[in-house]
N, C-alpha and C positions, 0 to 999 in steps of 0.2 A: 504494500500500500504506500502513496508518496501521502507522507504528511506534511503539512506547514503549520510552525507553531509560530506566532505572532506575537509579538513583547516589545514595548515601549523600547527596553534600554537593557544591555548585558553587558553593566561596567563594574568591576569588581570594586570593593567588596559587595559579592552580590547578597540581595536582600533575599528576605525567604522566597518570594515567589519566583523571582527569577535564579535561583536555586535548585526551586521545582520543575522549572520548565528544562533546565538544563541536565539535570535527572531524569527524568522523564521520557527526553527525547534518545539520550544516552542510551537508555533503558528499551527500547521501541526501536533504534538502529541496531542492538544488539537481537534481536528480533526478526530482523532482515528486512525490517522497512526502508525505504527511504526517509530524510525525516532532514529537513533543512530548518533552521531559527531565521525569521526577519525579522529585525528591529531597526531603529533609529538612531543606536549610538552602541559599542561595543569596543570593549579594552582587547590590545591583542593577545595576552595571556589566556583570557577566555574564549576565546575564538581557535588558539591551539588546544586548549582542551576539548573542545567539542571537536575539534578536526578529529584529534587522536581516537576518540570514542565514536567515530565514521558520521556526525554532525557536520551541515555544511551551515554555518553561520554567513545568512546575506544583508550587510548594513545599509540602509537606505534612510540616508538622512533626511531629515525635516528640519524646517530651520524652527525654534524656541528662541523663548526669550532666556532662558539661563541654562546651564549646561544639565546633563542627563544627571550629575552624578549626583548634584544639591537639588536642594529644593528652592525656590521662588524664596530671595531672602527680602527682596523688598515688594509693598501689597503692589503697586502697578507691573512688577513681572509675573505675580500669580492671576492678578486680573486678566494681564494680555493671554498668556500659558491658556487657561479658561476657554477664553474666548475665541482662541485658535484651533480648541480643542472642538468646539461646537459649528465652529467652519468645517469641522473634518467629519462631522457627523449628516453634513448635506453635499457635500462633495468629497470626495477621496482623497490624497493628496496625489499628483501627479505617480511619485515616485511607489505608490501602493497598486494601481488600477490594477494589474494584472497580476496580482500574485497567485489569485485562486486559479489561473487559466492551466497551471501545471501541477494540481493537487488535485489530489481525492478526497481530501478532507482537510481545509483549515481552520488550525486550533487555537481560536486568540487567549490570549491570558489580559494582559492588560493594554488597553486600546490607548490610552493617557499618552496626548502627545504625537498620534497619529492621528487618532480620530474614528467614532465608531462608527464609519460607513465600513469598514472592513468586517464589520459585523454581517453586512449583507454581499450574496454573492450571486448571481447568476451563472457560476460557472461549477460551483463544488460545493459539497455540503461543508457546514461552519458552526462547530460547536464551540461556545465559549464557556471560560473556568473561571468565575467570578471569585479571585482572590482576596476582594474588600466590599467595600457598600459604593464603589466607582460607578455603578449605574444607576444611585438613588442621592449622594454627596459627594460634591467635592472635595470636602471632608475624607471621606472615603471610611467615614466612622459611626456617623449619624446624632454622636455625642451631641449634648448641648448643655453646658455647665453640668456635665456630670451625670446628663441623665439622657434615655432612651425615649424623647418625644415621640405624641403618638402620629405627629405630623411635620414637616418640617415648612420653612419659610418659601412665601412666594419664591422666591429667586432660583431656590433650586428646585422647587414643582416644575416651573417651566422648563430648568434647564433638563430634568429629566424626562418630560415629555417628549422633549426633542430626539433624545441617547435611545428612547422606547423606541419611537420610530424604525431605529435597526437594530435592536435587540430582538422586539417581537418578530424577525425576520431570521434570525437563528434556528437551527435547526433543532438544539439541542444546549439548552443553560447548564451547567453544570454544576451543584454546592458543595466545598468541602464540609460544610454540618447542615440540620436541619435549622438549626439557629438563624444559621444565615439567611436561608432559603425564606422561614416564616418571617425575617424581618421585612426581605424585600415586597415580600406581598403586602404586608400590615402596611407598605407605605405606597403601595399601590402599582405598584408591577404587571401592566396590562399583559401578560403573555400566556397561552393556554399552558394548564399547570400540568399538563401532561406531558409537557418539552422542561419540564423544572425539574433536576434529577440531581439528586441526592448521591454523591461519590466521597465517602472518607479518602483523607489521603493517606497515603503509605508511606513510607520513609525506612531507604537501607539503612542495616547495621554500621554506625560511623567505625571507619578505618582506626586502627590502632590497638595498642595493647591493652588497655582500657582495665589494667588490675588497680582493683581496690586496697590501701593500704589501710592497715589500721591507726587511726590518731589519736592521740589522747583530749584532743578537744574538736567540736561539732566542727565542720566546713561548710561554707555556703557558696554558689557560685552563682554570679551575673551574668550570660554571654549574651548579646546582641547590639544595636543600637544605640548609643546614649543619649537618648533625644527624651522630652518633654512627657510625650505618649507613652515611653515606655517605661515609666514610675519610676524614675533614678532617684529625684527627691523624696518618693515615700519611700524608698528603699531605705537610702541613707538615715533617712529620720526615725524609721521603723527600729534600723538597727543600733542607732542611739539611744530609741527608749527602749528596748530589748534586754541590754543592761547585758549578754550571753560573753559567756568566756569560750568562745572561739574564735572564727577567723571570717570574715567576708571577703571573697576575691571575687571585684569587676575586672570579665575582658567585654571590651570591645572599644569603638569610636565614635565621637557624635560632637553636634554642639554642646554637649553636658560632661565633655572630659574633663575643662576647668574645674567643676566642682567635685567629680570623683576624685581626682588629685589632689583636689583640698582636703580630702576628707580622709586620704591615707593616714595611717599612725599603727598603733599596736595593734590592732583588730582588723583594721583593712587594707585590703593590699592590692592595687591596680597592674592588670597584667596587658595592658596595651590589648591591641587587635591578634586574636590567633585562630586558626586554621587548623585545617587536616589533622594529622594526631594528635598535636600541642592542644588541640580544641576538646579531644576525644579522651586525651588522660587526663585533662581538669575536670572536665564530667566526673570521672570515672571516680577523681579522689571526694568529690563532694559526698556530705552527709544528705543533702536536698539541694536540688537545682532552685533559684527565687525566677521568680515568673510575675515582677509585680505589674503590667503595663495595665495603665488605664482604661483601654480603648476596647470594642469589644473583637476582639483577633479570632479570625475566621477559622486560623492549623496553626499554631507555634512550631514549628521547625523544631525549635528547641528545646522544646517539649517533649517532641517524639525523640529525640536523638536522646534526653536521659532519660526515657523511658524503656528505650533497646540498650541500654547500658542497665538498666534496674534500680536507677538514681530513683526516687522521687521528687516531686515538685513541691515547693510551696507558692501557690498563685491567686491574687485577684477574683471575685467573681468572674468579670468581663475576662480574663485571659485563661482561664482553667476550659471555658467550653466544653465539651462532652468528656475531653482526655483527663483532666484533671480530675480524679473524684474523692472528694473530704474523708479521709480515713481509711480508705483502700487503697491508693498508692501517691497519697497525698495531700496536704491539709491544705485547705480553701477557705480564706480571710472574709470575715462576716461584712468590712468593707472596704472604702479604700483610705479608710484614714490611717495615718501609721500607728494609731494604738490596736486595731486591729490587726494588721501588720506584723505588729513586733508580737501581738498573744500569737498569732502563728505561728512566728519564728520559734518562739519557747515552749510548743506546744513538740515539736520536734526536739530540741536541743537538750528537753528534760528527760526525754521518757525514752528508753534504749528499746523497749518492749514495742510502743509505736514505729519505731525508726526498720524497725526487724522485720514487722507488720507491712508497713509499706513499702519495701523493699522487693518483698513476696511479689508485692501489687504491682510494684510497676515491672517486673520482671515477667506477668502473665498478661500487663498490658501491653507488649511487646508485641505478640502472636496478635495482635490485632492491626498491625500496622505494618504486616506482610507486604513489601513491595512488588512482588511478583504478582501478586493477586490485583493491587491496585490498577497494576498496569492491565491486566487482563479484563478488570473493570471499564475501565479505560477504552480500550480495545470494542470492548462489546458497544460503548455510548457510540464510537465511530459508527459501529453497526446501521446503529439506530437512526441516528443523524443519512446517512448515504439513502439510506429505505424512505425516510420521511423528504428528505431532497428528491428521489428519484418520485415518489407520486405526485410531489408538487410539480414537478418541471419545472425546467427553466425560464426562470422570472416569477414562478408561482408563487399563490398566498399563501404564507405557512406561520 
């Protein structure tokens, strides 16, 4: 089967979703697909990786107002960014028109920056993976001081009206949870719900030697993003009021490393940005992975990856999602202030009996995030998509 999988930007360090796709595809040419990635912007390090793993990565620039790798730091480049994006939902951009003419099925992931008329196609069936709430908020959250409206602001009704137009032209939506799925209806997702399909994601066993050492005091580990969203401040504060005699280690990078770095001393200890094994034995030495992000996250990546190590989590309501569950292979904060937080943290760091408990847990929560399977999943929605393309015909109402 020739796939094309579609994504805004594939510049390292890549984020969960563009992660996924490059897994994914990996995963599908080991398979004996064809399986090419087009995006908008790509670093050459990843472009060799996916060569290596029989990927043919093709860049096809769009001009933006700021670069792929940040986000829009001042409001008149997120304004413009927006509004480019909604030209691209009634015209294609030149450099897109014909990607579908040599697939059998393309698989967009995030449309952000191209524009979702690539949602629709006259020429190949087009199933999309709705990685965030990108087709109901700009946002891509739905948040609003904190909470889950049960509607959101003129501005974005309309702009989503628009994005619906080549959504409901999809053959086949894709959700990594039902969460997601029921949000976007609650906010009004004209698409027939029979093309709305429910897909957990899967995620390989991470590479590495991944042995557990024994310590004499808890460990806690950070790995993702250091941004705003993803609770670095309730983190920190959490683990202030926590009061625990063990160890906090943040990796990663963000606008939020000034204040990780601030907050190094005897308890915490910043381990910069790390990868491949270095990623896989920090896991591995953790007591609990922390999961604090505000937002509500669709698959934590990182989640499932100390999960196939047998780590547990401590997370968020909004970040725990189906994976996370309170006392089975995980404790889950009543909210998001950091005094709940921190009774988390010490809900683990006291009781060896718990820690033993959910260890079990997430070692049997493992077997559920079988990547072979996923992709076979996967595989079958192609099915579906091709079948439901081929009775509409070309240009048909679907």
């Amino acid at each position: 089967m020739r796939v094309t999988h579609v994504h805004s930007s594939l510049v390292a360090p890549l984020g969960g979703a563009e992660a996924y796709v490059m897994t994914l595809a990996s995963a599908q040419a080991a398979r004996g697909h064809s399986v090419r990635i087009v995006c908008g912007a790509a670093d050459a390090q990843t472009v060799a990786d996916a060569a290596a793993a029989g990927v043919t990565v093709d860049v096809r620039p769009v001009w933006r107002p700021y670069p792929a790798h940040r986000h829009g730091a001042r409001v008149i480049e997120r304004l413009l960014f927006h509004a480019l994006d909604l030209v691209g939902a009634v015209a294609t951009p030149a450099a897109y028109r014909h990607v579908q003419r040599s697939s059998d099925v393309v698989h967009v992931h995030r449309f952000q920056g191209i524009g979702a008329r690539v949602l629709r196609s006259r020429h190949s069936a087009v199933v999309h993976t709705t990685h965030d709430y990108g087709l109901v908020d700009t946002r891509s959250t739905t948040v609003r001081d904190g909470r889950w409206p049960d509607r959101l602001e003129w501005v974005q009704r309309r702009r989503a009206a628009l994005l619906w137009r080549c959504a409901r032209r999809a053959d086949v939506i894709v959700f990594p949870s039902e969460r997601t799925r029921a949000r976007h209806l609650e906010l009004g997702l004209p698409v027939d719900e029979t093309l709305l399909h429910v897909v957990p994601h899967g995620w390989p066993r991470p590479a590495g030697r991944s042995r557990m050492r024994q310590r004499s005091r808890p460990r806690f580990v950070f790995l993702g993003k250091l941004e705003g969203v993803k609770g670095i401040h309730l983190l920190l504060r959490a683990w202030e009021l926590a009061g625990i005699d063990g160890e906090l280690v943040i990796a990663g990078d963000g606008p939020e490393r000034g204040r990780v770095q601030a907050a190094v001393g005897r308890t915490v200890t910043y381990a910069g940005w790390v990868d491949g094994h270095e990623k896989t034995d920090l896991i591995a030495s953790a007591t609990a992975l922390v999961f604090p992000s505000l937002w509500p996250e669709t698959f934590g990546l990182v989640i499932a990856e100390s999960m196939l190590l047998g780590r547990p989590v401590v997370a968020t309501h909004a970040a725990a999602g189906s994976l996370v569950r309170d006392g089975e292979n995980g404790v889950v904060s009543a909210d998001t202030t950091p005094a709940a937080f921190a009774a988390a943290l010490q809900r683990i760091a006291e009781d060896s009996a718990l820690r033993r408990t959910l260890a079990r847990g997430a070692a049997a929560t493992a077997r559920e995030l079988d990547f072979a399977l996923h992709v076979s999943r996967i595989d079958e929605e192609y099915r579906v998509a091709r079948e439901t393309f081929a009775a509409a015909g070309p240009g048909g109402s679907r």
